[in-house]
N, C-alpha and C positions, 0 to 999 in steps of 0.2 A: 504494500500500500504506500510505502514512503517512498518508493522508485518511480509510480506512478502520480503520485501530488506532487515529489520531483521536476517529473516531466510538462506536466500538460498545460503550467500557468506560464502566461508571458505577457508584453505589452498588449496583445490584440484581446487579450481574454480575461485582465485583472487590472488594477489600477497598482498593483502593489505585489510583484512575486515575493513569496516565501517560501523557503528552501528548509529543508529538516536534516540533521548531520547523522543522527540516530531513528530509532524507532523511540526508544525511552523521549528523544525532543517531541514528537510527533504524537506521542499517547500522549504528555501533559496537554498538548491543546485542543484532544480529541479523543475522545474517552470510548475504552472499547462499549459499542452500540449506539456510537455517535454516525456511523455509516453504514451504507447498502455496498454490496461490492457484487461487480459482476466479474465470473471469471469461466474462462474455456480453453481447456485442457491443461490445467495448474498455471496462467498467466491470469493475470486481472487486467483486465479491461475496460474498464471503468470503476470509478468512485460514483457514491450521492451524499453527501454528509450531512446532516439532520441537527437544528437543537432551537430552543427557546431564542427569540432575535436580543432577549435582553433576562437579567436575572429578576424582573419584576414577575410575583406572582398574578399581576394581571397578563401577562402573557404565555402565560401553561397551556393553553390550548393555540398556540399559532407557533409554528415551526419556521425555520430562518434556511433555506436549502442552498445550496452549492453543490453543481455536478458534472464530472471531467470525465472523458471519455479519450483512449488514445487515437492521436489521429488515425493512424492504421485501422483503428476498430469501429469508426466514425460510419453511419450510413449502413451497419449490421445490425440496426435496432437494438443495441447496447444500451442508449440513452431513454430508449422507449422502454425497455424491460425496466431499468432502474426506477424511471418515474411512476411507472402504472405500478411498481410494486412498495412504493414510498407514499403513494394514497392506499393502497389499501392496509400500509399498518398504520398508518393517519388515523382511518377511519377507526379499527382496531384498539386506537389507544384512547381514541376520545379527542382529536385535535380537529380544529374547528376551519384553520386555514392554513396554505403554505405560501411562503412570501420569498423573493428572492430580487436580486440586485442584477442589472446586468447593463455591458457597458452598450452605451448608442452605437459603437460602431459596431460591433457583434450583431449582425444581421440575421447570419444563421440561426445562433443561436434565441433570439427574442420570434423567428418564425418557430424553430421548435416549438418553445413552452405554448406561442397561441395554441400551434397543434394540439396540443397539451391539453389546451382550456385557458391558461393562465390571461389576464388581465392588465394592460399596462393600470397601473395605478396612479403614475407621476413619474415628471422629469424631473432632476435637474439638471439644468442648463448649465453647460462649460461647467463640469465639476471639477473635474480632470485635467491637466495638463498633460499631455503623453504626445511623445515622437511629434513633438515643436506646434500640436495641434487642442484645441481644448474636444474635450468629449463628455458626453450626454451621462448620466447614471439612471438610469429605466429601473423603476420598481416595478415589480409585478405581484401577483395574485392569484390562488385561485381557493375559491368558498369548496372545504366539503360537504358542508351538511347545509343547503343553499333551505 
């Protein structure tokens, strides 16, 4: 999993890579059952990682998501397995919504989540600074129990 979150964040797909030197770095800031992992024939091929967007107990029911998929494994429904299987333990645990951040220029990736269902919910405008350009931060959305 730490070769794979390694890998897949860069300027086009985060505002801010982070890099992990160990597994022990990488479990402090994600606690095992903090992710969905998809994997085929003992390689992982995607993350989804899952938690509360903040420590307030008004937000125990809305989850905060992040989901990498390797390019190589991009467009094999990797991304589609992970999501449809992070709503149904959603639904499972009792969480109400899932929320997520994604950058303006990530095209792809904000067609996925509509796929998905999800919602834009709000911009901000020129959040970002990245590669001498400002970029958008897209919140998105999407209600389980509508």
């Amino acid at each position: 999993m730490v070769a794979i979150e390694n890998s897949i964040w860069n300027d086009l797909n985060t505002p801010s890579v982070t890099t992990y030197n160990s597994v022990a770095e990488f479990q402090l800031r994600y606690p095992t059952g903090s992710h969905l992992v998809a994997v085929e024939n003992g390689e992982v091929l995607g993350l989804l990682g899952f938690h509360p967007p903040t420590g307030l107990a008004a937000h125990q029911r809305t989850w905060l998501l992040d989901i990498g998929v390797l390019p190589s494994a991009q467009g094999r429904g990797v991304g589609n397995f992970l999501v449809s299987k992070l709503k149904e333990l959603a639904k499972e645990r009792g969480i109400h919504k899932l929320s997520l951040r994604v950058l303006g220029t990530n095209e792809g990736a904000i067609r996925f989540y509509k796929r998905h269902g999800f919602v834009e919910e709000g911009v901000l405008k020129d959040e970002f600074w990245i590669k001498d350009r400002y970029v958008e931060d897209v919140f998105m959305g999407y209600l389980l129990n509508k």
